[in-house]
N, C-alpha and C positions, 0 to 999 in steps of 0.2 A: 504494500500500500504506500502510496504518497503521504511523507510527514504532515500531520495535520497542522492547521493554526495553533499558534503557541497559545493562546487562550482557550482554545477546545481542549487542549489538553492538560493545562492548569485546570479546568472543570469538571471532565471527565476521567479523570485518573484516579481509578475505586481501588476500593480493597476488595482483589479478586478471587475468587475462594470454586465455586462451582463451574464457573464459566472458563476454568484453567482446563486446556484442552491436552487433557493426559496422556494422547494419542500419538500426536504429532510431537516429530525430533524438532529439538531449537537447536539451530547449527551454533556452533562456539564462536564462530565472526562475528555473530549477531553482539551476544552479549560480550564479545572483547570491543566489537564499534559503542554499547551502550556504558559499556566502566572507562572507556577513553572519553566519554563526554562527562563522565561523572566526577572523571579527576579533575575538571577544571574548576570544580566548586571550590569556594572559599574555606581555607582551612587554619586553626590558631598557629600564628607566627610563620604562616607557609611550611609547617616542617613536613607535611603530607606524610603523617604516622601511621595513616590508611592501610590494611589489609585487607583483599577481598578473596575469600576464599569459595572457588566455584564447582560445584561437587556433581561429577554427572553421570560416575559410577556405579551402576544398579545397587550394587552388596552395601557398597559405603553411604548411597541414597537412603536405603532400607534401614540402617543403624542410626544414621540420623531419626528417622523417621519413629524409630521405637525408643530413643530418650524422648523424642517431643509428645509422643504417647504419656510415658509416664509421667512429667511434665503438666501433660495437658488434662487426663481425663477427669481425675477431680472437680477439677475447677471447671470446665466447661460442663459438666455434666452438671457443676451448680447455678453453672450460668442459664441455661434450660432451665433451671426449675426457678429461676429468679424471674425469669423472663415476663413483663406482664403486658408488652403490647405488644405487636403484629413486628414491626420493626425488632423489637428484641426477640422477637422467638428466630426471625431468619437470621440475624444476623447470629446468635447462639447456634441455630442448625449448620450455617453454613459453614461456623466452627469446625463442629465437629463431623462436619461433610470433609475436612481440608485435612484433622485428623487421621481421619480413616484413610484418607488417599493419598497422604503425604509420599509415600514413597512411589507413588508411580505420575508425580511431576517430573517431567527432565532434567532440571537442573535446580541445585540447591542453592542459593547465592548468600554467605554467612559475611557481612561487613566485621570487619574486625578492625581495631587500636592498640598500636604498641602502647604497650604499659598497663599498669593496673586503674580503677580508679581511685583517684584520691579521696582520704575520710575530708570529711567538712564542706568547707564552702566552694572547692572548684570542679565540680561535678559536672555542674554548666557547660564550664570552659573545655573540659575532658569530651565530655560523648559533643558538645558543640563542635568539634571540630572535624567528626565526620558525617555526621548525624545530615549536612547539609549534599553531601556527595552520595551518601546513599537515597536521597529527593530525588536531586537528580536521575539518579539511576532508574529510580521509579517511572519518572518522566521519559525521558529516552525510552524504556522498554514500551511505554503507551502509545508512542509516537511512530514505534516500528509494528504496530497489530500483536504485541504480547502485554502480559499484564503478571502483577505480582501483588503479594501481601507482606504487610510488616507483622511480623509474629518474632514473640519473644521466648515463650511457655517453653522452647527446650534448654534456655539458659539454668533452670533448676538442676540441672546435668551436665552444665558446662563442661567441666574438668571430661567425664566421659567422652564429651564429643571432641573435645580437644584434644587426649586420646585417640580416639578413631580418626581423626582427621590430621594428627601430628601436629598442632595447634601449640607455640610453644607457651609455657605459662607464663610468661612476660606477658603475654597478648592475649588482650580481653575483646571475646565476641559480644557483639553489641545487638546482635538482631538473625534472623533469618527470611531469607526474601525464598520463597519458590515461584521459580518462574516456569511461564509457558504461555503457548499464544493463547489468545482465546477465543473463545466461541462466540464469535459473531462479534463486532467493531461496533454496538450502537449505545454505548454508554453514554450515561444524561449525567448535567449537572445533580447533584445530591440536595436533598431538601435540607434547608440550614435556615438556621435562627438570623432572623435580621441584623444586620452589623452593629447599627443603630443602638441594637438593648446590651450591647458588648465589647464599644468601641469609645474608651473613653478620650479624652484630651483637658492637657495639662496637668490634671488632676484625678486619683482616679474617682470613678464613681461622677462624673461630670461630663454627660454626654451630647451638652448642647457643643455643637464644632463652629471654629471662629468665623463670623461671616465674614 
């Protein structure tokens, strides 16, 4: 597909859970064209401490796949039972739709930071300095006919996956993206609360803007 308008795709760029088309190979150009646009993001002090580790492995997919299990089924399973509108129950299902099928996405894509993170106040400053490069990437894969989700739930297992993946312990994974194309291109903007009751100026809590 032809890259769409940069604001269609600022709009349209979901968290894609069922619509990830399990089927079809994502050739490894693809996503080395989409982490070559991702490295351009802004990162602290430029030291570009970025790691992105792209897992596309069947056996090593699958291992991923059963820490994020364990990880995950608790808490989504509470999530379902929390769930009290229409919106929360799919987004809870398609949870644990992504669960179940995690290993049979083609590619895993784990952003990783050298270092650990620091205790106290530079937390921020730490995951802010990739956190901006893995957007990107989000973007780019939307703009090429693929889509992905930010899932964290197998970080409960870090050390394991880090293990399986030779991950060294200096370096903290920060997320997991599974990618693949998806089914079907016609993703809408998402319904959101008016900026208006959430955008303050000057001060917070003072939402009238300067004429």
């Amino acid at each position: 597909m032809s890259l769409l308008d940069f604001d269609q795709v600022l709009t349209t760029t979901r968290a894609v859970r069922k619509r990830l088309d399990l089927d079809r190979p994502v050739e490894p150009s693809v996503i080395t064209e989409c982490l070559r646009l991702a490295a351009q993001a802004p990162t602290g002090g430029n030291i570009q401490s970025w790691r992105f580790v792209v897992v596309t492995d069947p056996e090593l997919r699958a291992g991923v796949a059963e820490y994020y299990r364990k990880g995950a089924a608790d808490y989504l399973a509470a999530g379902v039972a929390r769930a009290r509108t229409d919106a929360q129950r799919r987004v809870a299902q398609s949870s644990l739709y992504l669960m179940e099928n995690l290993a049979r996405v083609p590619v895993h894509v784990i952003p990783c930071i050298k270092g650990r993170p620091p205790e106290g106040e530079n937390q921020a400053g730490f995951y802010g300095s990739i956190l901006p490069a893995v957007w990107s990437f989000a973007l780019a894969l939307r703009s090429r006919g693929l889509g992905s989700v930010w899932t964290t739930l197998h970080l409960a297992h870090e050390r394991e996956v880090a293990e399986l993946l030779g991950v060294p312990e200096s370096v903290s994974q920060v997320a997991l993206l599974p990618v693949a194309y998806t089914v079907g291109l016609d993703f809408k903007p998402a319904a959101r609360q008016p900026i208006e009751g959430f955008t303050y100026w000057n001060r917070y809590g003072d939402t009238d803007a300067p004429s």
